[in-house]
ChimeraX commands (.cxc) that place a marker at each C-alpha (Angstrom):
marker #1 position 114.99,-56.80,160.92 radius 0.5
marker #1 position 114.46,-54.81,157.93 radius 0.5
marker #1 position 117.21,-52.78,156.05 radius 0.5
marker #1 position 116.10,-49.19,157.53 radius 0.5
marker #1 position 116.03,-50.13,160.77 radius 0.5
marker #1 position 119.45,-52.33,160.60 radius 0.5
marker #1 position 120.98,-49.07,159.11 radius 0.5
marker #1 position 119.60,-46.58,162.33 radius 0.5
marker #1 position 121.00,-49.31,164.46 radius 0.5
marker #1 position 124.77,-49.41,163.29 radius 0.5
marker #1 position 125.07,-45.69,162.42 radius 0.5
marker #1 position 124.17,-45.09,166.51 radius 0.5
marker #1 position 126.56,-47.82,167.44 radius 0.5
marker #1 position 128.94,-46.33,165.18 radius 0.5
marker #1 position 128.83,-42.84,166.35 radius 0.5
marker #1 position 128.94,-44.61,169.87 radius 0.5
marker #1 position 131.80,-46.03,169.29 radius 0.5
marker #1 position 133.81,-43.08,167.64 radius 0.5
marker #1 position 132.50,-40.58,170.65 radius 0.5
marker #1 position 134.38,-43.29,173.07 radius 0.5
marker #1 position 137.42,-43.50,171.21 radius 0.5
marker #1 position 137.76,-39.57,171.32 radius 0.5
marker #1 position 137.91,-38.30,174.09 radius 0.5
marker #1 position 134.02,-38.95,175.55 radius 0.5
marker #1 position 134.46,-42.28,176.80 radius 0.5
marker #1 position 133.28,-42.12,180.81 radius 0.5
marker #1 position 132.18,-45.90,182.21 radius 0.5
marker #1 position 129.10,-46.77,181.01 radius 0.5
marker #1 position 127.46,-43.32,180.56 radius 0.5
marker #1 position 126.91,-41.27,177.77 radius 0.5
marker #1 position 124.55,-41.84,174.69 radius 0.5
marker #1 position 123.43,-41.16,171.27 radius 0.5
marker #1 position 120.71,-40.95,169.39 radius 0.5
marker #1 position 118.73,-40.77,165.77 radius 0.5
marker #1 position 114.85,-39.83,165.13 radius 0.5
marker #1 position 113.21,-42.84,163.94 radius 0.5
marker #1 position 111.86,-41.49,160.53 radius 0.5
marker #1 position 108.00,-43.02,160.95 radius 0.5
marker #1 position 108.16,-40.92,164.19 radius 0.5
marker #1 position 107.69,-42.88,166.52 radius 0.5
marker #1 position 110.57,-41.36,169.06 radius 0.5
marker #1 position 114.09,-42.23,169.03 radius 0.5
marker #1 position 117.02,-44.79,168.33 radius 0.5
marker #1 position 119.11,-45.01,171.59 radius 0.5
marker #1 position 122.11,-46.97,172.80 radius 0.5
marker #1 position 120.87,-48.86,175.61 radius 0.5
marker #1 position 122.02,-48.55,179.30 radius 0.5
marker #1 position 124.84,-50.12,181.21 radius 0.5
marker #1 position 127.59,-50.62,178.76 radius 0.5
marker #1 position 130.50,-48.00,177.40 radius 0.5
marker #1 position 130.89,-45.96,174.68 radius 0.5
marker #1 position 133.68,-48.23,172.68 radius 0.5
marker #1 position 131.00,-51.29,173.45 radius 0.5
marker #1 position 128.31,-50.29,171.22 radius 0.5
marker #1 position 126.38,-52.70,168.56 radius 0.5
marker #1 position 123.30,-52.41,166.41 radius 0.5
marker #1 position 122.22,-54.81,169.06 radius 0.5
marker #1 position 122.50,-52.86,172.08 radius 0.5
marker #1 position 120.11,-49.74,170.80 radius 0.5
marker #1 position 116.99,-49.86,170.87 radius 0.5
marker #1 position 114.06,-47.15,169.86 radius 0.5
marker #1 position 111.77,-45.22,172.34 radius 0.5
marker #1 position 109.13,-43.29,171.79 radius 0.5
marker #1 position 108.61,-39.73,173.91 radius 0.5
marker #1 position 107.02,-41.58,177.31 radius 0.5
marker #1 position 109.91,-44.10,177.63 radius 0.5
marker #1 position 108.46,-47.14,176.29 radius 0.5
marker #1 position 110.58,-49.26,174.31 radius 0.5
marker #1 position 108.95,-49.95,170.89 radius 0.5
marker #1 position 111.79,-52.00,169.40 radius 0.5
marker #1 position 114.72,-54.32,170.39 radius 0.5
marker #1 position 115.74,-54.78,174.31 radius 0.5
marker #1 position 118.58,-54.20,176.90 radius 0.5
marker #1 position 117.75,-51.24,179.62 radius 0.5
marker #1 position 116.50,-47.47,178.58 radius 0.5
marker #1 position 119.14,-44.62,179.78 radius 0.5
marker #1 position 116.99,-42.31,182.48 radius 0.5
marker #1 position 118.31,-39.51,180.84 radius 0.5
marker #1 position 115.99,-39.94,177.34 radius 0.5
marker #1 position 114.20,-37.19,177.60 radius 0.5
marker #1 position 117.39,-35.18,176.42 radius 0.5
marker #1 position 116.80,-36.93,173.33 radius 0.5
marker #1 position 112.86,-37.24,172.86 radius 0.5
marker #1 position 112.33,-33.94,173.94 radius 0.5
marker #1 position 114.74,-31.90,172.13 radius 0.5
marker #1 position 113.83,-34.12,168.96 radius 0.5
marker #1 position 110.09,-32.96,169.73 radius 0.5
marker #1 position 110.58,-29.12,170.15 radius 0.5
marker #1 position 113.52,-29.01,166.95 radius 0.5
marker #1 position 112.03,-30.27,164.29 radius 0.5
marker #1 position 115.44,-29.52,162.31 radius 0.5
marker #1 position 117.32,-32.24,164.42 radius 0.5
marker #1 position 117.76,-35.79,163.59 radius 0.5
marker #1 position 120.26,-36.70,166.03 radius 0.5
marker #1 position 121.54,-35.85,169.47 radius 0.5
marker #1 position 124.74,-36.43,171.07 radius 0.5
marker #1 position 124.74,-36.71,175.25 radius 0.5
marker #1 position 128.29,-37.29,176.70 radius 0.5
marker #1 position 130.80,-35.99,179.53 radius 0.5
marker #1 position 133.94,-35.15,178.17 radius 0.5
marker #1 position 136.22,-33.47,180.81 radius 0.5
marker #1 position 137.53,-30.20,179.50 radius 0.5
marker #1 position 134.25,-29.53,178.51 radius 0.5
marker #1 position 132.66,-29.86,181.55 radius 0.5
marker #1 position 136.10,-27.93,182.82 radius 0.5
marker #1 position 134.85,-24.59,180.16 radius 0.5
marker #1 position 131.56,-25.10,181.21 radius 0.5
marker #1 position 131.81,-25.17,185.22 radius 0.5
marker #1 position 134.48,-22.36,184.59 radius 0.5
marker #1 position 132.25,-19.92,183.90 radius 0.5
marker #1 position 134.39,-18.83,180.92 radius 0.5
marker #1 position 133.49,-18.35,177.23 radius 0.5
marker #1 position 134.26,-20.72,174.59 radius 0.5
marker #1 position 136.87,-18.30,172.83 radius 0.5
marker #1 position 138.15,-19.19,168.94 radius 0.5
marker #1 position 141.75,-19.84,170.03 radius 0.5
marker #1 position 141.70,-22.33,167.10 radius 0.5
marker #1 position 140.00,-23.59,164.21 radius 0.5
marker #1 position 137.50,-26.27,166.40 radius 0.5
marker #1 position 136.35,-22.85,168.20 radius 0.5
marker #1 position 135.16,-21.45,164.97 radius 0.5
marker #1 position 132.96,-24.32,164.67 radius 0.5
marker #1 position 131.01,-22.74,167.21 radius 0.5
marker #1 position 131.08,-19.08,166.28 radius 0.5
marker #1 position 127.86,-18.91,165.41 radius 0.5
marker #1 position 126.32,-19.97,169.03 radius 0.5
marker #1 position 127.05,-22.57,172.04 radius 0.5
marker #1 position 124.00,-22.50,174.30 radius 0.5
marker #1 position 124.43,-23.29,178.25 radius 0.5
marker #1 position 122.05,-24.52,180.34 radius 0.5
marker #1 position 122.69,-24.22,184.26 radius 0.5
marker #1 position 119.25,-24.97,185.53 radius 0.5
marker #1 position 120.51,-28.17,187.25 radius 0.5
marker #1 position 123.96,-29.96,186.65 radius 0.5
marker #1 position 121.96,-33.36,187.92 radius 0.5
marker #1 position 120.17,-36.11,185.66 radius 0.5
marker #1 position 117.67,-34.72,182.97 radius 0.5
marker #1 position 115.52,-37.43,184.49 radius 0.5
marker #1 position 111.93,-35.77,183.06 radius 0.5
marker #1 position 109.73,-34.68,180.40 radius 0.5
marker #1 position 110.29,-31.26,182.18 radius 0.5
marker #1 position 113.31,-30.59,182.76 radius 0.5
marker #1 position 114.16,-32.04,178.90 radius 0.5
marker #1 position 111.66,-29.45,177.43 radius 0.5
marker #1 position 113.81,-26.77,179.67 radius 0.5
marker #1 position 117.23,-28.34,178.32 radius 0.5
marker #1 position 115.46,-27.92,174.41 radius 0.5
marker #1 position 114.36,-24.26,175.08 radius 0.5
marker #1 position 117.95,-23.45,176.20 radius 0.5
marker #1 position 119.35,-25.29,173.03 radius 0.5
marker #1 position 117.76,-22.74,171.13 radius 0.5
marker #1 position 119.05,-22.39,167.68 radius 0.5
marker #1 position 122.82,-23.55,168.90 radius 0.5
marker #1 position 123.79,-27.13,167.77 radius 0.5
marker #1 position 126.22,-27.66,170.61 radius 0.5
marker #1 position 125.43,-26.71,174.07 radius 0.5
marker #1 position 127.72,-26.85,177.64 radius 0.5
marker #1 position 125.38,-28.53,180.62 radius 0.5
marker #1 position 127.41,-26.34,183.36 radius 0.5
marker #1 position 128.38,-29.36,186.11 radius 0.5
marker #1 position 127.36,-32.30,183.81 radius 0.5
marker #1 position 128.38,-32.51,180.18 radius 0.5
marker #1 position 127.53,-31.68,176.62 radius 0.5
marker #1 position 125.23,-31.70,174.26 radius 0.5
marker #1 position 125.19,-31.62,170.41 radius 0.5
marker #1 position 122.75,-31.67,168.01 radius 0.5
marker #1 position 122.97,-32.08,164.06 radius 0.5
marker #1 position 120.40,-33.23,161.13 radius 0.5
marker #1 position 122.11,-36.67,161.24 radius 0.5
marker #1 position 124.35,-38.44,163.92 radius 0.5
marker #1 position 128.03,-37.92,161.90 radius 0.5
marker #1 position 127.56,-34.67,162.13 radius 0.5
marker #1 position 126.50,-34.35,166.17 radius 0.5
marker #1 position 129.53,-36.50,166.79 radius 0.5
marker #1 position 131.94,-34.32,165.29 radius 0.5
marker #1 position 130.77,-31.16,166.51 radius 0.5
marker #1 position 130.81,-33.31,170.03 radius 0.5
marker #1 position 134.25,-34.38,169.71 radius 0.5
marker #1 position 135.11,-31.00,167.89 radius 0.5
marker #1 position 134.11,-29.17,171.34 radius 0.5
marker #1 position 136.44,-31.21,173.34 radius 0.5
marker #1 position 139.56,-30.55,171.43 radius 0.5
marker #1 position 138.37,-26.60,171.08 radius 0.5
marker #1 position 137.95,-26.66,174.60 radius 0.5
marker #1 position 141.29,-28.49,175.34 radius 0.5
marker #1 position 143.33,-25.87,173.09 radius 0.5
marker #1 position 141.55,-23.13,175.26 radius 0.5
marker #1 position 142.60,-24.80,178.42 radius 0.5
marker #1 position 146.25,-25.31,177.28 radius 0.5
marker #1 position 146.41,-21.45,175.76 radius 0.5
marker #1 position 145.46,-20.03,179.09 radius 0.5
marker #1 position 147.65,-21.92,180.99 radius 0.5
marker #1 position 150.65,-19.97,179.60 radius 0.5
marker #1 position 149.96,-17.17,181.44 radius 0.5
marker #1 position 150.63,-14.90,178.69 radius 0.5
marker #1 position 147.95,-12.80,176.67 radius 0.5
marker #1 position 145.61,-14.72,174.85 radius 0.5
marker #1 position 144.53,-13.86,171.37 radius 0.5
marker #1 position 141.43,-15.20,169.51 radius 0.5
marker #1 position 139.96,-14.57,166.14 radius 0.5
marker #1 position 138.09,-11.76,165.70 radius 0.5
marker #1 position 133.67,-12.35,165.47 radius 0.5
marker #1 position 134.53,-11.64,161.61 radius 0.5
marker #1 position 137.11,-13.65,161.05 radius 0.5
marker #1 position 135.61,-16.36,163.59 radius 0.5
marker #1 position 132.42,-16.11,160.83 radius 0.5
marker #1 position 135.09,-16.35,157.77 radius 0.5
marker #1 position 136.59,-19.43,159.44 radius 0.5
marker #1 position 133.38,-20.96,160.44 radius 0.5
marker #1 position 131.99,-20.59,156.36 radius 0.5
marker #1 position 135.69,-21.49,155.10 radius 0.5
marker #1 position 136.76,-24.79,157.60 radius 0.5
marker #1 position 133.49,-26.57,158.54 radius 0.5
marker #1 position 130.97,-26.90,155.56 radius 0.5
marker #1 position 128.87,-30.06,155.84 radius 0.5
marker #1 position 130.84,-31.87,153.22 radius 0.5
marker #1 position 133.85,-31.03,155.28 radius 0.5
marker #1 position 132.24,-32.55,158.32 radius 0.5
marker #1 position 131.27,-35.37,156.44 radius 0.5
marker #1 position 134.53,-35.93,155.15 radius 0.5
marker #1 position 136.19,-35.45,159.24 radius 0.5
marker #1 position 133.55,-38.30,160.12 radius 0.5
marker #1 position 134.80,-40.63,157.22 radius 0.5
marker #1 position 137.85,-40.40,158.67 radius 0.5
marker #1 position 136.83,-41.11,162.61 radius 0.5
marker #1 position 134.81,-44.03,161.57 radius 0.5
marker #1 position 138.36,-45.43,159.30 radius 0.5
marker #1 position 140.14,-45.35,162.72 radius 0.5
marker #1 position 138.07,-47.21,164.75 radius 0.5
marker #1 position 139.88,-49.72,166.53 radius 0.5
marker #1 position 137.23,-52.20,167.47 radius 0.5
marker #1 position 135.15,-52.72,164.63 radius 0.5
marker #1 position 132.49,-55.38,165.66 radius 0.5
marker link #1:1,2 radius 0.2
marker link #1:2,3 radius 0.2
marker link #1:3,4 radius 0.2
marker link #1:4,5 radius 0.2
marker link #1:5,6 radius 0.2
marker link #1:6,7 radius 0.2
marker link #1:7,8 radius 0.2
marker link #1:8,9 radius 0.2
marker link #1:9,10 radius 0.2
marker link #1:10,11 radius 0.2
marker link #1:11,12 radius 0.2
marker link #1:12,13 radius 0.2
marker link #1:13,14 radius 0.2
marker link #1:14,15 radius 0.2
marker link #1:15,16 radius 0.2
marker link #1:16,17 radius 0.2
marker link #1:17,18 radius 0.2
marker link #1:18,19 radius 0.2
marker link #1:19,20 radius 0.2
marker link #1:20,21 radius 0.2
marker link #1:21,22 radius 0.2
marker link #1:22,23 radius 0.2
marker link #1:23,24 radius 0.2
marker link #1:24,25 radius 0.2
marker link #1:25,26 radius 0.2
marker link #1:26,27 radius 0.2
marker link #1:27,28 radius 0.2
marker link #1:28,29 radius 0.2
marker link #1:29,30 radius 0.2
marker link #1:30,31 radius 0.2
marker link #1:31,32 radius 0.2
marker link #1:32,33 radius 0.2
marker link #1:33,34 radius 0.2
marker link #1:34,35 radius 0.2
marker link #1:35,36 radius 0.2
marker link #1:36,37 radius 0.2
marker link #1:37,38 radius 0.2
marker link #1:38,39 radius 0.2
marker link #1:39,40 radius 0.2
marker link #1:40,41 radius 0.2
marker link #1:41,42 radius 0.2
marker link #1:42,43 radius 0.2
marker link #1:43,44 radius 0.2
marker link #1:44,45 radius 0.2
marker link #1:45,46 radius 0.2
marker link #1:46,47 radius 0.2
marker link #1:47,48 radius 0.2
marker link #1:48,49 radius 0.2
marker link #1:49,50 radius 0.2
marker link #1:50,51 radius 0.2
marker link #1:51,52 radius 0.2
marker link #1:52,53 radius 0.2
marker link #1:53,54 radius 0.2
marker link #1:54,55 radius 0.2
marker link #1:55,56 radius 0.2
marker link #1:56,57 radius 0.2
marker link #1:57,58 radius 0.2
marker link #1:58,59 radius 0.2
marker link #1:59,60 radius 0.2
marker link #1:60,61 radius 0.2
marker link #1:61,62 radius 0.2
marker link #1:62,63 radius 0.2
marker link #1:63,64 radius 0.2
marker link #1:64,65 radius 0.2
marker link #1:65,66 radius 0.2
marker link #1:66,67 radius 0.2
marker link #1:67,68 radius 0.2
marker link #1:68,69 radius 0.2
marker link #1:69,70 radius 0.2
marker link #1:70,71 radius 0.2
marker link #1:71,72 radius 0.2
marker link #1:72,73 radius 0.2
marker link #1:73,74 radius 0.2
marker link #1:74,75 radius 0.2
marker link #1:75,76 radius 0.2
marker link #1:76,77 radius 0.2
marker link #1:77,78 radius 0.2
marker link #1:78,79 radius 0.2
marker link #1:79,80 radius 0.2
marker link #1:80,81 radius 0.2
marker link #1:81,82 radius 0.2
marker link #1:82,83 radius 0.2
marker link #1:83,84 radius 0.2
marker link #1:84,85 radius 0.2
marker link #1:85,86 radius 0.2
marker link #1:86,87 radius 0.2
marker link #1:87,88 radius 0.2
marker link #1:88,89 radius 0.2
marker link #1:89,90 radius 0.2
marker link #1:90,91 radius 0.2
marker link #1:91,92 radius 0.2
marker link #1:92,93 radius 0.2
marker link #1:93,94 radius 0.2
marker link #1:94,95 radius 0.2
marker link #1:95,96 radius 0.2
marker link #1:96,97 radius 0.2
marker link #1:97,98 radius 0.2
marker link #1:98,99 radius 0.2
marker link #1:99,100 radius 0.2
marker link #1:100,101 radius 0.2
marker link #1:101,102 radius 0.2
marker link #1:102,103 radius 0.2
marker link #1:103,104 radius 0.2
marker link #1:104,105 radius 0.2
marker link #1:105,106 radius 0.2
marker link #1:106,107 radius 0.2
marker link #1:107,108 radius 0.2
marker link #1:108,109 radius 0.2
marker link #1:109,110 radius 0.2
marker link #1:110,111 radius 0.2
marker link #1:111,112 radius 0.2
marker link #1:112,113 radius 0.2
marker link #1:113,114 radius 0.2
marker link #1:114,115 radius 0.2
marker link #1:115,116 radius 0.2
marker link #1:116,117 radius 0.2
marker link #1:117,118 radius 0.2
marker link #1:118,119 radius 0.2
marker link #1:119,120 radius 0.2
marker link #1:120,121 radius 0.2
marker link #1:121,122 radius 0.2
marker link #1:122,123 radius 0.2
marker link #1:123,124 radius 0.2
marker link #1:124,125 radius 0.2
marker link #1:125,126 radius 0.2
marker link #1:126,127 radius 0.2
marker link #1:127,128 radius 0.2
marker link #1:128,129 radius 0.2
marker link #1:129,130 radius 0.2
marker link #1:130,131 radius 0.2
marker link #1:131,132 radius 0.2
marker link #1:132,133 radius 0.2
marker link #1:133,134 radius 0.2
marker link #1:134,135 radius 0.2
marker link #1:135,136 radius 0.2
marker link #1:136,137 radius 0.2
marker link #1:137,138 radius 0.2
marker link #1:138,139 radius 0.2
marker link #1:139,140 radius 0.2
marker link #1:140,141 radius 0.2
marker link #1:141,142 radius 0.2
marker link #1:142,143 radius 0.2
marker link #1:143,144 radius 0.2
marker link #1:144,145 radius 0.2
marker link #1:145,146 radius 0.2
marker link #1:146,147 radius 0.2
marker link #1:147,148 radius 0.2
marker link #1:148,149 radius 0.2
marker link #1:149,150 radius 0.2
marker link #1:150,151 radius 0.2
marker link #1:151,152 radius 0.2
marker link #1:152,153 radius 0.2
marker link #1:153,154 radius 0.2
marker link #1:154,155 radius 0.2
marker link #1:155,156 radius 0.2
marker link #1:156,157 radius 0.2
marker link #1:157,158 radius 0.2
marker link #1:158,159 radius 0.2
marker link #1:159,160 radius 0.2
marker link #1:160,161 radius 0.2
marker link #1:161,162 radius 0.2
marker link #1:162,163 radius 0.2
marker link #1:163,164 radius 0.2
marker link #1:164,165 radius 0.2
marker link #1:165,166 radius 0.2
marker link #1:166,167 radius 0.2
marker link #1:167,168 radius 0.2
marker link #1:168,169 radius 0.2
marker link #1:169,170 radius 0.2
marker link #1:170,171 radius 0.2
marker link #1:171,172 radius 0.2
marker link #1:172,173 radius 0.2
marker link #1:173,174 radius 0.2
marker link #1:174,175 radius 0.2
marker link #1:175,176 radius 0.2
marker link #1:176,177 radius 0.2
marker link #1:177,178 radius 0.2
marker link #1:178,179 radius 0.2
marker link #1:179,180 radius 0.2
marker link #1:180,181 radius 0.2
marker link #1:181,182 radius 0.2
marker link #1:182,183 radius 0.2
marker link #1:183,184 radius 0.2
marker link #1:184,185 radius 0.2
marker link #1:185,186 radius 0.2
marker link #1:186,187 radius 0.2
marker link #1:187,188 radius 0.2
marker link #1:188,189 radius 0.2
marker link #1:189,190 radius 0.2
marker link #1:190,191 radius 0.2
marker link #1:191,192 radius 0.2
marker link #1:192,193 radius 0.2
marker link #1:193,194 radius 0.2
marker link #1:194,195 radius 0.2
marker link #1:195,196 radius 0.2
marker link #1:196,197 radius 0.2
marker link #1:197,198 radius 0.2
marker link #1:198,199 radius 0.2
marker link #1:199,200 radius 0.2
marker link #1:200,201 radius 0.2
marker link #1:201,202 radius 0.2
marker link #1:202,203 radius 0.2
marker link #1:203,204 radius 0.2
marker link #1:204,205 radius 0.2
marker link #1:205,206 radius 0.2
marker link #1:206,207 radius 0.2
marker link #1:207,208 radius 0.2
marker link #1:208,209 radius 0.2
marker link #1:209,210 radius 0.2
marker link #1:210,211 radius 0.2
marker link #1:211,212 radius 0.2
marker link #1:212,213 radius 0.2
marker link #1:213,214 radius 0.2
marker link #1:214,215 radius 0.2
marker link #1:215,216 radius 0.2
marker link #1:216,217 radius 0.2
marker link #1:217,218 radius 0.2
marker link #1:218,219 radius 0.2
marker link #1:219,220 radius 0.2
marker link #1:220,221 radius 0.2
marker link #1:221,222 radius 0.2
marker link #1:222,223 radius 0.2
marker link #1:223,224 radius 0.2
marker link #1:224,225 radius 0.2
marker link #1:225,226 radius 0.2
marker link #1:226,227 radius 0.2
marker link #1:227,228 radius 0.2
marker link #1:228,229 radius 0.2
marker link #1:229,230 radius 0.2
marker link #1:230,231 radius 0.2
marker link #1:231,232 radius 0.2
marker link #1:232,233 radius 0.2
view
């Protein structure tokens, strides 16, 4: 196994592992992936084990049709959320897939992700939805519908199924993914007082956004996920 290829391998398994031990862990679904810089499609964990499982040797890469190209261990049906939004975003290297519950609570509520704290700014400038279906993304088809909802957002709520995030490497689509979940959570527990809600303002949400979540900043958040990993193979 060469050196480039050992390296796309742990970094998935690593970001694997960190989704599961924050809040996306669900069974044995949920993936993540990186482009394969020769281009040749995709490295995915492989089906049929969990999150907090994850190893360089259970991912694998396939290309856009589904065929495996390297390594083994059985291809997650749901790959063309990965190979096609990789094909029609050239700016994405990695994609996050997962089903973190108040999430998919926002997203079935109808309701706006509102910046009731600093994780909502992370999103204040877009989180896409996509309500086509809230079953499998099981086809070339339906993933090239999932990428034209994406649009320019790199997070996006799949209303009755999960999340997906996006970034131009995996640390950073993992933290927006696990970012999500707590500004979702804090948006959950706000309403549930009953009382008026406040939010920042679009401005300040913007001021916030520039201020809090920088890349090196997000960088630095996914140093810090990876140092508390409890189950370091």
């Amino acid at each position: 196994m060469e050196d480039s290829e050992r390296d796309l391998r742990e970094v998935v398994a690593t970001g694997c592992r960190v989704l599961g031990e924050n809040g996306h862990d669900d069974f044995i679904w949920g993936h993540a992936s990186v482009r394969d810089p020769s281009g040749r499609g995709a490295w995915l964990k492989a089906a049929g084990i969990g999150l907090t499982e994850v190893t360089p040797s259970n991912v694998h890469l396939v290309d856009r049709s589904g065929e495996l190209i390297e390594g083994d261990g059985s291809l997650h049906v749901e790959y063309p959320i990965h190979l096609e939004i990789m094909a029609a975003h050239p700016r994405v290297g990695a994609v996050v897939h997962s089903h973190p519950p108040y999430s998919i609570a926002l997203g079935a509520s109808g309701v706006d992700l509102l910046p009731v704290s600093h994780p909502g700014t992370l999103f204040a400038a877009g989180l896409s939805r996509f309500d086509e279906t809230g079953d499998l993304i099981v086809t070339a088809d339906l993933g090239q519908r999932l990428a034209q909802a994406l649009g320019d957002a790199d997070a996006m709520l799949m209303v009755n199924h999960g999340i997906v995030t996006v970034g131009t490497d995996l640390p950073s689509a993992v933290v927006r993914a696990i970012v999500l979940e707590h500004a979702c959570r804090h948006q959950l527990l706000t309403s549930s007082f009953g009382g008026k809600m406040q939010w920042s303002s679009p401005e300040e949400a913007q001021a916030k956004l520039a201020r809090i979540w920088p890349d090196p900043q997000i960088a630095l958040v996914w140093d810090y996920l990876v140092r508390q990993l409890s189950n370091t193979p």
